[in-house]
ZANU-916238 format. One record per residue: residue in one letter; x negated, y, z negated of N, C-alpha, C in turn. Coordinates in Angstrom, 3 decimals, decimal comma. Atoms other than C-alpha are relative to their C-alpha. Layout:
N
+---------+----------+----------+----------+----------+----------+----------+----------+----------+----------+
| residuo |      n.u |      n.v |      n.w |     ca.u |     ca.v |     ca.w |      c.u |      c.v |      c.w |
+---------+----------+----------+----------+----------+----------+----------+----------+----------+----------+
|       a |        X |        Y |        Z |        X |        Y |        Z |        X |        Y |        Z |
...
+---------+----------+----------+----------+----------+----------+----------+----------+----------+----------+
# end
This chain:
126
+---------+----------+----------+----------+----------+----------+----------+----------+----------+----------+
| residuo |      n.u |      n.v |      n.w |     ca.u |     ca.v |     ca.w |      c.u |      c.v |      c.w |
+---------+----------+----------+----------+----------+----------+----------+----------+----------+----------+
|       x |   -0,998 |   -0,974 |    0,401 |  -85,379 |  -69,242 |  -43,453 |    1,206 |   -0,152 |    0,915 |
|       x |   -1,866 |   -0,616 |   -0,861 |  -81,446 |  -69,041 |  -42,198 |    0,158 |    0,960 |    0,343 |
|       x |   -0,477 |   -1,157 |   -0,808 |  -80,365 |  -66,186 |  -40,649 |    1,089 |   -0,009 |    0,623 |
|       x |   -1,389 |   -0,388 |   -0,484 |  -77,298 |  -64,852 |  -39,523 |   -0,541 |    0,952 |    1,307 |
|       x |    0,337 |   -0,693 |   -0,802 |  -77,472 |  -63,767 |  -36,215 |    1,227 |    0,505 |    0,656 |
|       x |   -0,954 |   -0,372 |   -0,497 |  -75,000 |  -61,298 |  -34,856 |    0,489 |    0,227 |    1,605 |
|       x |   -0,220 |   -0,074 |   -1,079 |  -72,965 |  -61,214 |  -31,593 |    1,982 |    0,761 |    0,530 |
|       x |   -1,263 |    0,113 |   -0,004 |  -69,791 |  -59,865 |  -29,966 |    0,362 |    0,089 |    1,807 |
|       x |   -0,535 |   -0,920 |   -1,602 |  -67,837 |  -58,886 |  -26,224 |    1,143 |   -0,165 |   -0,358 |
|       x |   -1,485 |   -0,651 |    0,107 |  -64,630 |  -58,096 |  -25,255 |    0,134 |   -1,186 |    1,762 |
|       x |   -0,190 |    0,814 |   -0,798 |  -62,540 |  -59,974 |  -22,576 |    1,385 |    0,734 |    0,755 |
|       x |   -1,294 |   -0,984 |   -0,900 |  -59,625 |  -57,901 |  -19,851 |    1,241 |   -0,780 |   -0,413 |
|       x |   -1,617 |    0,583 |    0,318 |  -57,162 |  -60,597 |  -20,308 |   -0,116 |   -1,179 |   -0,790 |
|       x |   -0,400 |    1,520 |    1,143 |  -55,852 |  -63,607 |  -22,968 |    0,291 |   -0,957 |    1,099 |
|       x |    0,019 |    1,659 |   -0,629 |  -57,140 |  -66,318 |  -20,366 |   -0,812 |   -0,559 |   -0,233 |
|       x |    0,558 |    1,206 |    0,885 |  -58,263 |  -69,577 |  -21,342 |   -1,794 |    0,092 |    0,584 |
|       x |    1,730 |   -0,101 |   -0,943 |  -61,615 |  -69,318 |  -18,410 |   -0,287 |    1,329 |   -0,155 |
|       x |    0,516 |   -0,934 |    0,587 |  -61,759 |  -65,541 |  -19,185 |   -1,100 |    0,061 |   -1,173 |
|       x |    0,538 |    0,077 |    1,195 |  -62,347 |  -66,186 |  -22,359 |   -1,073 |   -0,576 |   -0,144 |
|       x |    0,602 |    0,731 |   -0,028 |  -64,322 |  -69,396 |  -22,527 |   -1,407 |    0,518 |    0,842 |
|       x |    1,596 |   -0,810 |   -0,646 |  -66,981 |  -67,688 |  -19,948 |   -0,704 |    1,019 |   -0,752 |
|       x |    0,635 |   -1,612 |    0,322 |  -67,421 |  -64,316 |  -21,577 |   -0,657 |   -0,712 |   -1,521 |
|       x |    0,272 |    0,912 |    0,880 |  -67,908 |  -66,706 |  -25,026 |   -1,286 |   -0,822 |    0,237 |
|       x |    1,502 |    0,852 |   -0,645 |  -70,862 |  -68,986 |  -23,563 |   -0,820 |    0,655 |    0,450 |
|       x |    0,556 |   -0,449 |   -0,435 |  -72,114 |  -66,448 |  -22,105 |   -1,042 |    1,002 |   -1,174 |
|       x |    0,553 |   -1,095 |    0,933 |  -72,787 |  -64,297 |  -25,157 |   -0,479 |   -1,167 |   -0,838 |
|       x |    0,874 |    1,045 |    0,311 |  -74,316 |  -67,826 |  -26,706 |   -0,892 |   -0,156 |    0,376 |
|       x |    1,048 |   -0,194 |   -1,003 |  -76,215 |  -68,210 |  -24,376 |   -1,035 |    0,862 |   -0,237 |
|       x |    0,936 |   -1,447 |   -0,002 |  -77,932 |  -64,797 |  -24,500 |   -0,317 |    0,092 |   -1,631 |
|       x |    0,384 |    0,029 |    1,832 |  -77,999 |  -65,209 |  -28,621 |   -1,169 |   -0,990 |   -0,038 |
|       x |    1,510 |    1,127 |    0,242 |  -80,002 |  -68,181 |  -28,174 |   -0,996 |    0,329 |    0,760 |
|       x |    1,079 |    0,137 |   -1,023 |  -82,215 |  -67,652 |  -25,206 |   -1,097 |    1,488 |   -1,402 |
|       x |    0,494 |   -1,141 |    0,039 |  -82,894 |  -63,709 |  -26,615 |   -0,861 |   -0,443 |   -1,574 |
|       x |    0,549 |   -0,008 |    1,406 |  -83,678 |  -64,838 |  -30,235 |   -0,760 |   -1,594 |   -0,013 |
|       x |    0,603 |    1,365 |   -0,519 |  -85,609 |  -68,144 |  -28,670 |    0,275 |   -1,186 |   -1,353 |
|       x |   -0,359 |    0,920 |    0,726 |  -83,491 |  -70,550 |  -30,988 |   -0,254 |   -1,316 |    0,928 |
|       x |   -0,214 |    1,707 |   -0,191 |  -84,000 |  -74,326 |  -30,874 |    1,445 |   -0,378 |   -0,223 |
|       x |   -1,380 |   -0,042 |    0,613 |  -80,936 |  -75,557 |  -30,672 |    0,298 |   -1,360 |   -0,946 |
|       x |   -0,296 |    0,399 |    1,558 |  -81,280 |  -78,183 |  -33,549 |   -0,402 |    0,306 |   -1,379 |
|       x |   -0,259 |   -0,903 |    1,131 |  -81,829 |  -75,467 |  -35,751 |    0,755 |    1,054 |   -0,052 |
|       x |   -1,039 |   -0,821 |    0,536 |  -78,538 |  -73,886 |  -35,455 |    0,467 |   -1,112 |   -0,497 |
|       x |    0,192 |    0,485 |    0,830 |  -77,378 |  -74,631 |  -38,158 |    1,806 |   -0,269 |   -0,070 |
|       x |   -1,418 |   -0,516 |   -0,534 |  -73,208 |  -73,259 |  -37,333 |    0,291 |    0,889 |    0,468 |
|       x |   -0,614 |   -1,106 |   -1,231 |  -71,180 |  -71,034 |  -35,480 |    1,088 |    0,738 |   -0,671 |
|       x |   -1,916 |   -0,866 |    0,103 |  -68,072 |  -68,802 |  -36,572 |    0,349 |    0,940 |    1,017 |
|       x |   -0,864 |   -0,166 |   -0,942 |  -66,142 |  -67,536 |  -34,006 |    1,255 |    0,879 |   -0,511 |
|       x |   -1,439 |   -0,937 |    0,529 |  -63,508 |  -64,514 |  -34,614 |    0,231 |    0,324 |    1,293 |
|       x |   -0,066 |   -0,398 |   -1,366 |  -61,510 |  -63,003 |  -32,167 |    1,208 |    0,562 |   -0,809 |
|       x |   -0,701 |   -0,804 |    0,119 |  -58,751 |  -60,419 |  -32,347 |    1,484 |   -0,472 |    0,140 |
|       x |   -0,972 |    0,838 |    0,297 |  -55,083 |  -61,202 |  -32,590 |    0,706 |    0,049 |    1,321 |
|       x |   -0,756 |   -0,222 |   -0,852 |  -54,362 |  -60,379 |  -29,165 |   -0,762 |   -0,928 |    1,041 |
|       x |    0,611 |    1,141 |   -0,693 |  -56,563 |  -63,260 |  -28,127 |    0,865 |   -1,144 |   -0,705 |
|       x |   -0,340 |    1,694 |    0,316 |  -54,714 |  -66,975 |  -28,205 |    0,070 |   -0,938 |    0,781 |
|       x |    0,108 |    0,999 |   -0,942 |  -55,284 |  -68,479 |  -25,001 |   -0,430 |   -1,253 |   -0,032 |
|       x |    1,047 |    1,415 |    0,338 |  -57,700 |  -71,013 |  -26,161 |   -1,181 |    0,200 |   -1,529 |
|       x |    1,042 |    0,005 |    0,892 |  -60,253 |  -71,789 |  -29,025 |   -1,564 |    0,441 |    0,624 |
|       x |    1,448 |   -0,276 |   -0,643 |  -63,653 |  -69,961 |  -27,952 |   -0,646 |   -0,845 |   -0,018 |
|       x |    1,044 |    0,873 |    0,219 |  -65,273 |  -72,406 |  -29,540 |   -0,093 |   -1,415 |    0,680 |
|       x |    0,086 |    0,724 |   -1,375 |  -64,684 |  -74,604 |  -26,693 |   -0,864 |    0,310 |    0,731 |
|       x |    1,365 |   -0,165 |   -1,334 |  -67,339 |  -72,987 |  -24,711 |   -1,348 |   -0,370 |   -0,892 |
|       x |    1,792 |    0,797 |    0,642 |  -69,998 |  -74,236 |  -27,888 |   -0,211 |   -0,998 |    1,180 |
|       x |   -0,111 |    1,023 |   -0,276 |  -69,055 |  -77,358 |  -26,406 |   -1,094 |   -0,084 |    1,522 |
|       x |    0,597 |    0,226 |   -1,677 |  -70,107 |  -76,689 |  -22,274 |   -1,522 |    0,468 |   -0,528 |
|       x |    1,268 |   -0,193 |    0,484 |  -73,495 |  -75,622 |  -24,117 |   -1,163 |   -1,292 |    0,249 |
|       x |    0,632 |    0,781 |    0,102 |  -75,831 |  -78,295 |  -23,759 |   -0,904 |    0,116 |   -1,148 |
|       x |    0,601 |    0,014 |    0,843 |  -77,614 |  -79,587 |  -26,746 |    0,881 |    0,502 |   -1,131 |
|       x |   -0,624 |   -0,781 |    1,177 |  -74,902 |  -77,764 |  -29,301 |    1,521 |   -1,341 |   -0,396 |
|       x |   -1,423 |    1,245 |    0,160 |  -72,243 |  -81,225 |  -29,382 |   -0,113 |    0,275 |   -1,472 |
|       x |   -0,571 |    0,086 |    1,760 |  -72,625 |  -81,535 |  -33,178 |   -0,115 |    0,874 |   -1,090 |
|       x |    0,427 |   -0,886 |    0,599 |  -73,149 |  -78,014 |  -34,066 |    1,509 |    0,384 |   -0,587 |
|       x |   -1,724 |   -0,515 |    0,604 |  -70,080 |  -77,286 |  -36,732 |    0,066 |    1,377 |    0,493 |
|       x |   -0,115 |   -1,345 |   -0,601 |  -68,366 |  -74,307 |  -35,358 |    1,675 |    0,614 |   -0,705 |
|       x |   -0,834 |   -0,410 |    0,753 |  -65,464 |  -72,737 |  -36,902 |    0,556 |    1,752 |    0,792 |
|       x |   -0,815 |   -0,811 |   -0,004 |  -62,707 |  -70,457 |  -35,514 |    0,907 |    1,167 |   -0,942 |
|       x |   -0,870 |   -0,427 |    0,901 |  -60,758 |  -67,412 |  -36,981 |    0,448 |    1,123 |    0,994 |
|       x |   -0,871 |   -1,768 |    0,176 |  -58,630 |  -64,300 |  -36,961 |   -0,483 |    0,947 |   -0,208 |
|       x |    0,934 |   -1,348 |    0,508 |  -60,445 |  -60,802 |  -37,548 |    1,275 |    0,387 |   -0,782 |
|       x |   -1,385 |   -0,681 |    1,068 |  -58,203 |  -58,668 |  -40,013 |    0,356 |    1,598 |    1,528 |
|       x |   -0,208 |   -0,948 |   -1,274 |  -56,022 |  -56,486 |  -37,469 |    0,046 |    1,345 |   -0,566 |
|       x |    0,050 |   -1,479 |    0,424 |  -57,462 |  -53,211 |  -38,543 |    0,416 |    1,327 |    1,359 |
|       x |   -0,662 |   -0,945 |   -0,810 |  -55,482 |  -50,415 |  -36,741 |   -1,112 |    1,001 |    1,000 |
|       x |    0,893 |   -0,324 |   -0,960 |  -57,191 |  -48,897 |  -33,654 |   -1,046 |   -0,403 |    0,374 |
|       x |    1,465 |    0,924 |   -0,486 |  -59,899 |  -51,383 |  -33,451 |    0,012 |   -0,541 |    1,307 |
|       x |    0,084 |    0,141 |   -1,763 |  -61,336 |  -52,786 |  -30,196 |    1,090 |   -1,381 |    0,076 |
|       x |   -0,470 |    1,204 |   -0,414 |  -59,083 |  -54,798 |  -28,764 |   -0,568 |   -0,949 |    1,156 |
|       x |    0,278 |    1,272 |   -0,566 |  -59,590 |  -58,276 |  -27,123 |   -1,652 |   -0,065 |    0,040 |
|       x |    2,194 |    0,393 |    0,263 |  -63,381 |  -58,757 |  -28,867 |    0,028 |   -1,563 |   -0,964 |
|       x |   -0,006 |    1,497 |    1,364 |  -64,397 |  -62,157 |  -29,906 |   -1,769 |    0,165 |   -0,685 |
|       x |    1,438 |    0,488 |    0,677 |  -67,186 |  -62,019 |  -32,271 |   -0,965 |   -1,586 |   -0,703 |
|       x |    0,632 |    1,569 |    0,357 |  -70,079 |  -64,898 |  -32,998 |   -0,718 |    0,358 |   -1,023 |
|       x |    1,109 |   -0,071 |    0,558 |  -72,098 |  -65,164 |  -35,811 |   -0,440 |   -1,675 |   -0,153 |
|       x |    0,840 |    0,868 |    0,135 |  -74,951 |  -67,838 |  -35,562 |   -0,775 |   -0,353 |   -1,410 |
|       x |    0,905 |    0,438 |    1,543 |  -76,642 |  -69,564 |  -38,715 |   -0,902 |   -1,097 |    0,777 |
|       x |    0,765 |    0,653 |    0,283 |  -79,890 |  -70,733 |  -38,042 |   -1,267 |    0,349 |   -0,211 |
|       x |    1,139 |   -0,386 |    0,677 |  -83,191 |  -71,336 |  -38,827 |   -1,167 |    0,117 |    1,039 |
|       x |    1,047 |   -1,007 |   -0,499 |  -86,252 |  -69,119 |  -38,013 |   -0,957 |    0,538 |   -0,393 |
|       x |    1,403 |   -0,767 |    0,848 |  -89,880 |  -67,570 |  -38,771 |    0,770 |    1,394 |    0,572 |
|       x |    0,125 |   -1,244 |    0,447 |  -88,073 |  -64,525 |  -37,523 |    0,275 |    1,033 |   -1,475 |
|       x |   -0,180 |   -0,293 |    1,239 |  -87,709 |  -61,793 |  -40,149 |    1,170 |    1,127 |    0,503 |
|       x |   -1,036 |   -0,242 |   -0,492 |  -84,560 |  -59,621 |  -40,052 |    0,342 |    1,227 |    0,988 |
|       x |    0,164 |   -1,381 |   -1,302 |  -85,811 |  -56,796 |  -37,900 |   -0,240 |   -0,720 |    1,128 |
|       x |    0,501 |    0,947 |   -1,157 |  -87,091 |  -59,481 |  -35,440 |    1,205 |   -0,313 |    0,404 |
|       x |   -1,059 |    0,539 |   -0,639 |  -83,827 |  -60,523 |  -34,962 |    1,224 |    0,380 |    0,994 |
|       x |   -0,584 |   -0,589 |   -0,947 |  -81,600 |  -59,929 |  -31,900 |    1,036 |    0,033 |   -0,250 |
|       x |   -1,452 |   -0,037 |    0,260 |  -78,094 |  -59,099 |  -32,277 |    0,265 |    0,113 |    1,993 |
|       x |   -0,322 |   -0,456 |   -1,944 |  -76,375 |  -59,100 |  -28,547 |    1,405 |    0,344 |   -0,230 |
|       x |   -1,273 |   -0,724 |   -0,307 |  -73,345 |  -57,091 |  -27,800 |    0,310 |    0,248 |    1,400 |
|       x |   -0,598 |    0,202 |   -1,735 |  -71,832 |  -57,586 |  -24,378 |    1,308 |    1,154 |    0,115 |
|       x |   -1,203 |   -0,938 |   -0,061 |  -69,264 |  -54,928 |  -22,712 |    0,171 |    0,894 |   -0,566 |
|       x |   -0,524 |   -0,658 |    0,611 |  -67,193 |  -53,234 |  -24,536 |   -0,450 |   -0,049 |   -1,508 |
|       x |    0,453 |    0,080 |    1,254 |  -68,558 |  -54,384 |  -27,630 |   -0,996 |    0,804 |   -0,595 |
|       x |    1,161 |   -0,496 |    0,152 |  -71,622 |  -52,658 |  -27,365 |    0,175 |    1,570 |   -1,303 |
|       x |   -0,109 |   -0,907 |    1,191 |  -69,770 |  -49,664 |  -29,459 |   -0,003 |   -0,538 |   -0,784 |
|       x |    0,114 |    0,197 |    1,509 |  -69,733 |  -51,759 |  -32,599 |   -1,026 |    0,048 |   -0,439 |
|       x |    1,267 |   -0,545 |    0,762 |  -73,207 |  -51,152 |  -32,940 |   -1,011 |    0,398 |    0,912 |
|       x |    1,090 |   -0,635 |   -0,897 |  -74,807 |  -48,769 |  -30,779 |   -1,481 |    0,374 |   -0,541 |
|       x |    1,098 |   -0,047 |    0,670 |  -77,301 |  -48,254 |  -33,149 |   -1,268 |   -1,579 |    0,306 |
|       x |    0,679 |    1,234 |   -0,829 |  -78,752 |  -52,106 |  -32,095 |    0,004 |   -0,011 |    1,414 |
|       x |    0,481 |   -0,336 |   -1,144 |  -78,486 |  -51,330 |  -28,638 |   -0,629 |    1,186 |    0,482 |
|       x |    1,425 |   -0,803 |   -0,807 |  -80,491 |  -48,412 |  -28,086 |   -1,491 |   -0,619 |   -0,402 |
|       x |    1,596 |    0,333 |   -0,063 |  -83,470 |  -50,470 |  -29,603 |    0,124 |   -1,458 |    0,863 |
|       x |   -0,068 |    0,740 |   -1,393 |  -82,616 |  -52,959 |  -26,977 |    1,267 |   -0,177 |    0,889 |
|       x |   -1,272 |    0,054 |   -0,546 |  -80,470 |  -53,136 |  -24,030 |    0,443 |   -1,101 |    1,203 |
|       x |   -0,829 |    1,368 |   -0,205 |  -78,025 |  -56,410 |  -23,585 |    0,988 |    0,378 |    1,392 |
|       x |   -0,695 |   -0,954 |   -1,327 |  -76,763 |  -55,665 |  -19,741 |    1,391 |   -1,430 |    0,414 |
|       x |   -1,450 |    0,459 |    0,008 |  -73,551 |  -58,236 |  -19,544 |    1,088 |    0,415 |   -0,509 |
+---------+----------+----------+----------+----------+----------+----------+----------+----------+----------+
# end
């Protein structure tokens, strides 16, 4: 089965190593927490807010080990008025015997309000 696995944080300032860390880092913790193989991710999308342009997040797939030929794909979020600013969200596609309650979503920071409802049944401390 595929699965979409959800992720997001937030970052203080539009810098290129800001960014790129807080990004790998919340990979990182998607894969370890939801014990992906990593040649069964399958891709990556990558959003981020419009007040992020320092760099392509998806530069930190790259410092990943094992993720070189994982397609990954950048975008724009739609700039909905009062939303969090400077959050880059990930969603992961791959494959898994989990089933969709099994599956970990991680929310780092500030992010953690977009779905407090997934962090009180577990809690993601970056």
């Amino acid at each position: 089965m595929i699965r979409g696995i959800r992720g997001a944080t937030t970052v203080e300032h539009n810098e290129k190593d800001e960014i790129l860390t807080a990004t790998r880092l919340l990979l990182e913790d998607m894969i370890r927490y939801n014990q992906l193989i990593r040649e069964d991710i399958c891709s990556v999308f990558i959003s981020v807010t419009a007040d992020l342009n320092a760099v392509f997040p998806a530069q930190s797939l790259r410092m990943i080990e094992g993720l070189k030929y994982v397609p990954v794909m950048c975008m724009q979020e739609i700039p909905v008025p009062n939303s969090l600013p400077r959050c880059i969200r990930v969603m992961i596609h791959a494959e898994t015997t989990k089933n969709q309650k099994e599956v970990k979503h991680i929310y780092h920071k500030r992010a953690k309000q977009l779905r407090p409802d997934l962090n009180s049944e577990r809690e993601e401390s970056r």
